[in-house]
N, C-alpha and C positions, 0 to 999 in steps of 0.2 A: 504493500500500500504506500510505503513511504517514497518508491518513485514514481509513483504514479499522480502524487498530491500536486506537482503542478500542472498537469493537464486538466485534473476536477476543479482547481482556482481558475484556468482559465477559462472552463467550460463553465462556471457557478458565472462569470461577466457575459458572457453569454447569453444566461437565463434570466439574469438581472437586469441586464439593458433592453430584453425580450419583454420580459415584466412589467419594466416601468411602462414600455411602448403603448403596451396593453391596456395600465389601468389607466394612464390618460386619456384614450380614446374616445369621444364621447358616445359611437356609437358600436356595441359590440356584435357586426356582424362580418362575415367573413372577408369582406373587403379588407375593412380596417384592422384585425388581425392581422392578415397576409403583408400588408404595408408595413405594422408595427414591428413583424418578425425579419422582414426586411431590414427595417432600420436599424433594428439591432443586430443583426449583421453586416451591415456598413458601417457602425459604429465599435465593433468588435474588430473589423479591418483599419481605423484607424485606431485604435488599442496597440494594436501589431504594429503600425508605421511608428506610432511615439514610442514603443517599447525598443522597437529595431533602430530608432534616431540613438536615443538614448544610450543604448548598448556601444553602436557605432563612436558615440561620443567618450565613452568612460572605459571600453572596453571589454572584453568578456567578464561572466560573472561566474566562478566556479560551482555556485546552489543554484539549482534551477528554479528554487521559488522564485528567487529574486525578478528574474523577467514576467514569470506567470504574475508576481506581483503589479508590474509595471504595466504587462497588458490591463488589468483592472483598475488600474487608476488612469490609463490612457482611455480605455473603455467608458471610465466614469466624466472624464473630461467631455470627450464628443457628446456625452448622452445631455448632460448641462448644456454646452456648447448647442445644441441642435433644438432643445426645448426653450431655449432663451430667444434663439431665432425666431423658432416659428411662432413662438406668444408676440413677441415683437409683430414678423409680417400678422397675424391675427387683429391685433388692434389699431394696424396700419391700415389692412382693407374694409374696416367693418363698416357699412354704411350705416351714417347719423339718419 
């Protein structure tokens, strides 16, 4: 189990980025699931790029938590990053 623990950390940013997609939705039908499970997967690929920048910068880490960690904090950055957007455009287009 104990090599395997950073693949379940990276796969728990996964389910969490999946998740939050989910309960903000306002409408729970398949559309918006399929979308939400998307984003979280696009947000789990930039996880990857800031965890991979990151490594590239300081260099390898010999515990593989370390990066599984770094994916979820990249993960958590875009997921912020992406809901602050789109509240943003939301109250941008609303008509008065």
């Amino acid at each position: 189990m104990s090599e395997s623990i950073a693949s379940w950390v990276t796969l728990s940013a996964l389910i969490a980025s999946i998740a939050w997609y989910i309960s903000q939705t306002p409408d729970k039908n398949i559309n918006h699931i399929m979308m939400a499970a998307v984003s979280g997967v696009l947000c789990l690929f930039g996880g990857f790029l800031i965890s991979g920048a990151i490594m590239k910068v300081t260099g390898s880490f010999e515990n593989a938590l370390v990066p599984a960690l770094l994916v979820c904090i990249g993960t958590a950055i875009c997921v912020v990053a992406h809901s602050i957007y789109k509240r943003k455009q939301e109250t941008r287009t609303k008509p008065e």
